[in-house]
LUMBA-628987 format. One line per 4 residues: number of its first residue (from 1); for each residue x, y, z of C-alpha. Coordinates in nm, 4 decimals. Layout:
<pts>
NUM) X:Y:Z  ...
</pts>
This chain:
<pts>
1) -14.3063:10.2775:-9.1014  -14.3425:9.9956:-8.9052  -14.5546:9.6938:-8.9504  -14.4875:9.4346:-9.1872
5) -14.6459:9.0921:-8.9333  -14.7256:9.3747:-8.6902  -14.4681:9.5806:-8.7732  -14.1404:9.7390:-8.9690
9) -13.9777:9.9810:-9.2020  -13.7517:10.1236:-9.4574  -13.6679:10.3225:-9.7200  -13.5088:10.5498:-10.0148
13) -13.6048:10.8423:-10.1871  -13.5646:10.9198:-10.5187  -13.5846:11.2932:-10.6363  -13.7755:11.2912:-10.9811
17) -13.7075:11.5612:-11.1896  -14.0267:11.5597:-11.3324  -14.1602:11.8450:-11.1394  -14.0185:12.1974:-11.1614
21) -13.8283:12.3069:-10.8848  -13.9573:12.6172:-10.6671  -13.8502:12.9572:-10.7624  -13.8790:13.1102:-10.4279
25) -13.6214:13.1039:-10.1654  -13.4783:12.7588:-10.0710  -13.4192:12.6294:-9.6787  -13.1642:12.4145:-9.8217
29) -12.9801:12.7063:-9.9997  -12.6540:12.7289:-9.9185  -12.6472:12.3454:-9.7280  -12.4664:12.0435:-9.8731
33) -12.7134:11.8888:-10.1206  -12.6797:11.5493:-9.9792  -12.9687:11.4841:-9.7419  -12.8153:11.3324:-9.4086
37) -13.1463:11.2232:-9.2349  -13.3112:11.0330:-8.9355  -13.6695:10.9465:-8.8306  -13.7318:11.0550:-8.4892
41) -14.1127:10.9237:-8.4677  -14.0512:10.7566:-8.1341  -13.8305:10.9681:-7.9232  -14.1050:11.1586:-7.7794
45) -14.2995:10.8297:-7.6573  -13.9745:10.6757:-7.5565  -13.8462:10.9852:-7.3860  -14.1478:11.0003:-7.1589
49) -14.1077:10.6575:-7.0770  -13.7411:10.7479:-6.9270  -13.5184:10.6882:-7.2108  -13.2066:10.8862:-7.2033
53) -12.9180:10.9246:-7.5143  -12.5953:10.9440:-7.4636  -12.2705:10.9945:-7.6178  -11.9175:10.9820:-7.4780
57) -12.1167:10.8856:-7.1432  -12.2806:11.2134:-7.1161  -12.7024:11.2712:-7.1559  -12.7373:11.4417:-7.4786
61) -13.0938:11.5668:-7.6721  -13.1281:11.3173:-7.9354  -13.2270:11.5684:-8.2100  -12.9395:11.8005:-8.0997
65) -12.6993:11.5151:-8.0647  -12.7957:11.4194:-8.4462  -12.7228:11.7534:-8.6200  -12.4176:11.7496:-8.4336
69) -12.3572:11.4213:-8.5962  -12.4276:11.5695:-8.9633  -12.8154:11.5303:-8.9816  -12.9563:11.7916:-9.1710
73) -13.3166:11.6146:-9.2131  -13.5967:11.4473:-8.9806  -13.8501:11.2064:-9.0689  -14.1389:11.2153:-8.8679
77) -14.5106:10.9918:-8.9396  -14.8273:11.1208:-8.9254  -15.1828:10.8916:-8.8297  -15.4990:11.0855:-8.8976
81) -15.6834:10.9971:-8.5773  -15.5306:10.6839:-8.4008  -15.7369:10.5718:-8.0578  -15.4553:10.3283:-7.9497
85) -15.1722:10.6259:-7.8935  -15.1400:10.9379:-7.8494  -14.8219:10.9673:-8.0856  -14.7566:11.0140:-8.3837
89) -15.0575:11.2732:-8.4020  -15.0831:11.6073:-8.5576  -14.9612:11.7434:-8.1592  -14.7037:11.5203:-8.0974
93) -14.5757:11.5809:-8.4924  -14.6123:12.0078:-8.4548  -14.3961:11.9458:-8.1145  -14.1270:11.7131:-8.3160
97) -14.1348:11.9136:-8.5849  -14.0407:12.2561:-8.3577  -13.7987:12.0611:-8.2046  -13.6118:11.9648:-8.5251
101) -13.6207:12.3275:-8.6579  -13.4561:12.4576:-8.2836  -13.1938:12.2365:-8.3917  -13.1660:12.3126:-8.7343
105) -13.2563:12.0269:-8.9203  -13.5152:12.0122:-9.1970  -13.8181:11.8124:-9.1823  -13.9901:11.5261:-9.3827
109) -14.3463:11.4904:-9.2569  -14.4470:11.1277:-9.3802  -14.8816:11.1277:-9.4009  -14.9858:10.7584:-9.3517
113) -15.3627:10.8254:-9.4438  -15.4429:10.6071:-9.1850  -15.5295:10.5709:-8.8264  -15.2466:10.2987:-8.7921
117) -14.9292:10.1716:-8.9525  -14.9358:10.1693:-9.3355  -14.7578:9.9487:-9.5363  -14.7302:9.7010:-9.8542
121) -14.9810:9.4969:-9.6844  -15.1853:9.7399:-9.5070  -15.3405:10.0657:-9.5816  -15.6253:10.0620:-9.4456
125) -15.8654:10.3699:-9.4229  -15.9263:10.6119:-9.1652  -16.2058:10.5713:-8.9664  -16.3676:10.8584:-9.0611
129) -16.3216:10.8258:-9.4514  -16.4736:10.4822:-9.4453  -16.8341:10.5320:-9.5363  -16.6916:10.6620:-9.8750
133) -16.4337:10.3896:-9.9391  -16.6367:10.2975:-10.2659  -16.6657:10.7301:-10.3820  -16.2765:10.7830:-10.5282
137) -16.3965:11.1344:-10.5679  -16.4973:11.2113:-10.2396  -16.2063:11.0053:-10.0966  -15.9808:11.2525:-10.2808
141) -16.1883:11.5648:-10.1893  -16.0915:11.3590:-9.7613  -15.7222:11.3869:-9.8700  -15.7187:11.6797:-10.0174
145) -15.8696:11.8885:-9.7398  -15.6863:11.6702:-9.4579  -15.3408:11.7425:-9.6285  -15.4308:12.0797:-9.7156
149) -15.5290:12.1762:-9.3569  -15.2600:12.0057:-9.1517  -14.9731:12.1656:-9.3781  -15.2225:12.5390:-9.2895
153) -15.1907:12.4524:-8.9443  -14.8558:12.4103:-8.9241  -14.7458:12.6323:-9.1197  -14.9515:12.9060:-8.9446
157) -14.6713:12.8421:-8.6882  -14.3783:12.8354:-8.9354  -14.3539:12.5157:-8.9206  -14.3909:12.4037:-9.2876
161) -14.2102:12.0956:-9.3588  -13.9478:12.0680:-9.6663  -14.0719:11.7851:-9.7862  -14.3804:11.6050:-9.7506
165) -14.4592:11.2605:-9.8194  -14.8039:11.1336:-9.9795  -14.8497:10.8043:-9.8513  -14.6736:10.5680:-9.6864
169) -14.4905:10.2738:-9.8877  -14.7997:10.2686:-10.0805  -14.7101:9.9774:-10.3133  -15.0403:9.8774:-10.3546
173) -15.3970:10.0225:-10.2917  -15.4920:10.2938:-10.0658  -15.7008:10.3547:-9.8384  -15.8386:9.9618:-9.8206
177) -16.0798:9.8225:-9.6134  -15.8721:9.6251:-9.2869  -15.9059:9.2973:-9.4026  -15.8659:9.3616:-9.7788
181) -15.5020:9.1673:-9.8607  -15.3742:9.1198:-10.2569  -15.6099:9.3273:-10.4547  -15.4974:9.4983:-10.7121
185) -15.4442:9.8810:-10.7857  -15.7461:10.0443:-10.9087  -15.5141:10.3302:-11.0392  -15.8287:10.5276:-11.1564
189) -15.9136:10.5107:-10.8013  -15.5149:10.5776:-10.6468  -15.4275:10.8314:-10.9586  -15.7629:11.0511:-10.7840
193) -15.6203:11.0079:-10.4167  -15.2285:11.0710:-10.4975  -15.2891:11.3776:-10.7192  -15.5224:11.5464:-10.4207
197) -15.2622:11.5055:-10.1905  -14.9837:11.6201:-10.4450  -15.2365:11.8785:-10.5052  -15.2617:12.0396:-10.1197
201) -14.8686:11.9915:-10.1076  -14.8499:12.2249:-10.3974  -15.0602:12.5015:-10.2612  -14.9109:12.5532:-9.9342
205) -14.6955:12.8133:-9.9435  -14.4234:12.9273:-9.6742  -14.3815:13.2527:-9.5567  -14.0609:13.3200:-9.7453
209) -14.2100:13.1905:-10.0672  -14.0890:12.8331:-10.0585  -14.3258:12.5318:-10.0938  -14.2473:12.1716:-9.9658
213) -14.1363:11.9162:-10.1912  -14.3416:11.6378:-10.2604  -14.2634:11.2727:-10.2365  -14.4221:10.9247:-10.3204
217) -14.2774:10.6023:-10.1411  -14.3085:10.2525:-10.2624  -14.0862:9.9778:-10.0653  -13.8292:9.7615:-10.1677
221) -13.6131:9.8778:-10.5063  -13.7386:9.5901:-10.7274  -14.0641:9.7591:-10.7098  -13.9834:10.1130:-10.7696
225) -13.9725:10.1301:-11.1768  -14.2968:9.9078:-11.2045  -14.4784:10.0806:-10.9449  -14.3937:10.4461:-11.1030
229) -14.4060:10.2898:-11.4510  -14.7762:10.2606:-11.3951  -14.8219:10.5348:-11.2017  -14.7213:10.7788:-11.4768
233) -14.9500:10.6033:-11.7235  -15.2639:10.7304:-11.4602  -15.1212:11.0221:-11.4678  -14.9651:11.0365:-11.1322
237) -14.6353:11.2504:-11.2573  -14.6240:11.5577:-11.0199  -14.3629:11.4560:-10.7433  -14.0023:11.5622:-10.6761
241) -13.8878:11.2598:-10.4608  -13.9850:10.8682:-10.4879  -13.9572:10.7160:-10.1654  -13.7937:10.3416:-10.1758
245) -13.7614:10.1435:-9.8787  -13.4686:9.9100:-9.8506  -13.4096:9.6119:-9.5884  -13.2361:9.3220:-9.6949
249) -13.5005:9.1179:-9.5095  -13.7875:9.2021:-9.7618  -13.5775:9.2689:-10.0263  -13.4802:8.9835:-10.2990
253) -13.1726:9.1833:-10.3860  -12.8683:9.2303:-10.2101  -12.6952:9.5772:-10.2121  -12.4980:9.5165:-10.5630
257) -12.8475:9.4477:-10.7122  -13.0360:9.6662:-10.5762  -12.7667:9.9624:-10.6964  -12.8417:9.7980:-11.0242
261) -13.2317:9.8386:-10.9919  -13.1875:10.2360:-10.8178  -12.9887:10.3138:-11.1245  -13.2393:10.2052:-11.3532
265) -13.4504:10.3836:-11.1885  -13.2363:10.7089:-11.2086  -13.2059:10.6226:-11.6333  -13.5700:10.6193:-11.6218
269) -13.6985:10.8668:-11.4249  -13.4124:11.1198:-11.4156  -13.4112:11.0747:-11.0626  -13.2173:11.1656:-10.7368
273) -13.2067:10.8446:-10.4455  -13.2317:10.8936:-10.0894  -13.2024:10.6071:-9.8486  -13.4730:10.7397:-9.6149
277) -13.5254:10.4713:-9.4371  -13.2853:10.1975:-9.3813  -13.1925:10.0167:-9.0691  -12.9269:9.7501:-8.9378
281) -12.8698:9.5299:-8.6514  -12.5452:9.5886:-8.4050  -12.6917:9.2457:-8.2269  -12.8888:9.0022:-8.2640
285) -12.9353:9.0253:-7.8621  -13.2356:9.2215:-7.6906  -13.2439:9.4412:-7.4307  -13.3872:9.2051:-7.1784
289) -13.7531:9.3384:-7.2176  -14.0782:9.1483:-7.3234  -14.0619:9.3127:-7.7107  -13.9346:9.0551:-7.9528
293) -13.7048:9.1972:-8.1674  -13.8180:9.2260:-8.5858  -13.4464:9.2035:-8.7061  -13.3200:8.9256:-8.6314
297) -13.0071:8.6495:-8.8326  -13.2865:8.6912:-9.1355  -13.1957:9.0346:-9.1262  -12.7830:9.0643:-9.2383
301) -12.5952:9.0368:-9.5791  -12.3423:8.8139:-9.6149  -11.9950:9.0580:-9.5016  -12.1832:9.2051:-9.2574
305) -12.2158:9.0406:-8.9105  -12.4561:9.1607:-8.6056  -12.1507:9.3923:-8.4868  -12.1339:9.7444:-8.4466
309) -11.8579:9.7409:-8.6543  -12.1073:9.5056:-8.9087  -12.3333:9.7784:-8.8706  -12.1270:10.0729:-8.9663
313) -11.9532:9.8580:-9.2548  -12.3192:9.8430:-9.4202  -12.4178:10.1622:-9.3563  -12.1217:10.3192:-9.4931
317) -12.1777:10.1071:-9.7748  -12.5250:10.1673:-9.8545  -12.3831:10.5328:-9.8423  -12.1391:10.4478:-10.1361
321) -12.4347:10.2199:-10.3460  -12.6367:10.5404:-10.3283  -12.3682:10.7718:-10.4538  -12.3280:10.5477:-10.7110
325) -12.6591:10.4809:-10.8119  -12.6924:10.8400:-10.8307  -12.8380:10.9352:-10.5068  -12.7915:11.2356:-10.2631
329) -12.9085:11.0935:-9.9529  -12.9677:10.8381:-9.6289  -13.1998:10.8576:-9.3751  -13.1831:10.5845:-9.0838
333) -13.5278:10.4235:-8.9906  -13.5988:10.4935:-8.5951  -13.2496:10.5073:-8.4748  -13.3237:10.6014:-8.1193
337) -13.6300:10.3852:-8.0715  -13.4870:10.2228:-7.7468  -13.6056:9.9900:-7.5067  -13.7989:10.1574:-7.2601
341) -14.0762:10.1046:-7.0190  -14.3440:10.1891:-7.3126  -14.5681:9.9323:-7.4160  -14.6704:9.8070:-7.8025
345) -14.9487:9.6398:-7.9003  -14.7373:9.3323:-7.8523  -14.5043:9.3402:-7.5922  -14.3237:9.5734:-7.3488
349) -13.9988:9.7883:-7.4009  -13.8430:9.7927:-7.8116  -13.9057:9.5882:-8.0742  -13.5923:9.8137:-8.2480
353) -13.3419:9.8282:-7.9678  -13.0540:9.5781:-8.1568  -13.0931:9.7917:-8.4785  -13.0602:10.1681:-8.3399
357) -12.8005:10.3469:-8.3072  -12.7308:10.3756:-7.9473  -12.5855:10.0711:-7.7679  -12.8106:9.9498:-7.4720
361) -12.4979:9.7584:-7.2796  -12.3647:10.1311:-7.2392  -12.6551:10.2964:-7.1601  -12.7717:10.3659:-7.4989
365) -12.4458:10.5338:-7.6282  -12.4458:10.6448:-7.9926  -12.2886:10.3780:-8.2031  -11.9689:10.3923:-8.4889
369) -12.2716:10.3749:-8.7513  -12.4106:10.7051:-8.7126  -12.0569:10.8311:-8.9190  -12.2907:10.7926:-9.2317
373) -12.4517:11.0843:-9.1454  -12.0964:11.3098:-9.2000  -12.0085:11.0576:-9.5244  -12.3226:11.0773:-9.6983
377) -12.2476:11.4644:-9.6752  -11.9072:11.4773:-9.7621  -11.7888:11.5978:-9.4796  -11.4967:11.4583:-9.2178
381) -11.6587:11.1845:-9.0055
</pts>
């Protein structure tokens, strides 16, 4: 997720226990149950652009050098039919998503419904759904079959995710018009598009007799228990994760309160958090390229200074508030989306670089903060 003034992300996922867990063989059986995760959405654009990882000096594979590090999960972002990239498609997901499995991580393929970033303030319609923007039924019958046939597809290739995500950060209508801004949910309307997608999840079947977990994501934890609140009243009730994004630069609470609001969320719902997507500057410098960095001073907590060891501090404490709050996961937002010679719709190189996890004054070297992947599992960082 990226675009909040252009661009962004962040987030945690809740688990609801609302839905009934599958009876057919688990790919998690076995594993710790803490997810440990990272969203890799860039590192194929910014690897073809020449951007190398590295760690102890020496070019590593950044989806190998993460499940060495403890991930056990990738988040990856699907646009229907984008004509301003070629990433971030259904090819460049199947080829992220095979190279996540050859390193034996799960996967948690994130459907924008939308030919572009989606977000609290945008979710705007594909292009070819919009002559039936004003038809909730056939919008639902678009989501449906586009859900239904992208999880067939990959799957065909064993390449069913583990979880899949309905929507991205969908705090308020879907699949709006571009220049449509503040209008309220029509939840008649959303209740008909989330349960269609919720509804292709369901069906898809692996070939061991597993089927993905489903997952709705609203952003920022002061709007989780509303959000869901109303969305069980439509009668929106058939998910196994809520996705929450977190950044104390949209957020009005600081990690104490928003523990508070996760675990009332938790009470509520009965539900499991996962930090999916949660990020952190090590600088407030840039890499030297034309890309104007989105984290900036407005970006840190109190305690917690533009450092790398500022950056580890929170992350091992966002770690702890999840625990706490009842949680069993974190999953860092675009942690190797480096400066590069790739070009954005607004400037050259990343927009990211001071909040990944690789350090571009040593040639992009993984940084102290990627230890939460090994803590959030319980294992020895």
């Amino acid at each position: 997720m990226f675009a909040r003034a252009a661009m962004r992300g962040c987030v945690l996922i809740v688990s609801a226990v609302l839905a009934a867990p599958a009876a057919a063989a688990d790919p998690l059986a076995g594993k710790p149950l803490n997810f440990a995760g990272v969203d890799l959405s860039y590192v194929n654009e910014v690897e073809a652009c020449g951007a190398q990882f590295r760690l102890n000096g020496r070019v590593r594979d950044p989806y190998e050098l993460f499940a060495e590090s403890g991930a056990n999960l990738v988040r990856l972002r699907l646009w229907n039919a984008p004509d301003w990239t070629t990433y971030s498609t259904e090819a460049d997901v199947t080829h992220s998503i095979e190279r996540a499995k050859r390193a034996g991580m799960n996967v948690l393929l994130d459907f924008h419904y939308s030919d572009d970033w989606a977000d609290p303030q945008k979710q705007t319609i594909p292009a070819a759904w919009v002559a039936d923007i004003d038809n909730a039924d056939v919008l639902a019958k678009h989501v449906y079959e586009y859900t239904r046939d992208v999880l067939a597809r990959l799957n065909a290739r064993g390449l069913l995710p583990y979880m899949v995500q309905v929507g991205n950060e969908i705090n308020t209508q879907m699949l709006r018009r571009a220049d449509s801004t503040g209008i309220p949910i029509d939840w008649t309307r959303n209740a008909k598009i989330l349960n269609a997608g919720i509804r292709a999840v369901r069906e898809a079947v692996a070939a061991d007799g597993s089927h993905p977990r489903v997952m709705l994501h609203v952003a920022q934890p002061e709007n989780v228990e509303p959000w869901f609140t109303a969305a069980a009243a439509a009668g929106v009730t058939d998910f196994d994760y809520i996705g929450v994004s977190y950044y104390p630069k949209w957020s009005k609470l600081d990690m104490t309160q928003a523990e508070r609001a996760l675990a009332q969320v938790k009470s509520r719902f009965k539900a499991d958090i996962i930090i999916v997507e949660v990020s952190y500057p090590w600088t407030l410098r840039d890499a030297g390229d034309s890309a104007s960095n989105l984290l900036g001073a407005d970006s840190l907590l109190r305690g917690y200074p533009a450092t790398k060891t500022g950056q580890q501090r929170f992350m091992n404490d966002v770690v702890q508030m999840t625990l706490r709050a009842g949680g069993v996961g974190v999953v860092y937002w675009e942690p190797a989306w480096v400066s590069s010679r790739c070009k954005t719709r607004w400037g050259t190189g990343s927009h990211w670089e001071n909040a990944t996890l690789f350090d571009f004054t040593k040639r992009n070297e993984l940084t102290p903060a990627a230890s939460y992947l090994k803590k959030i599992r319980g294992l020895q960082p």
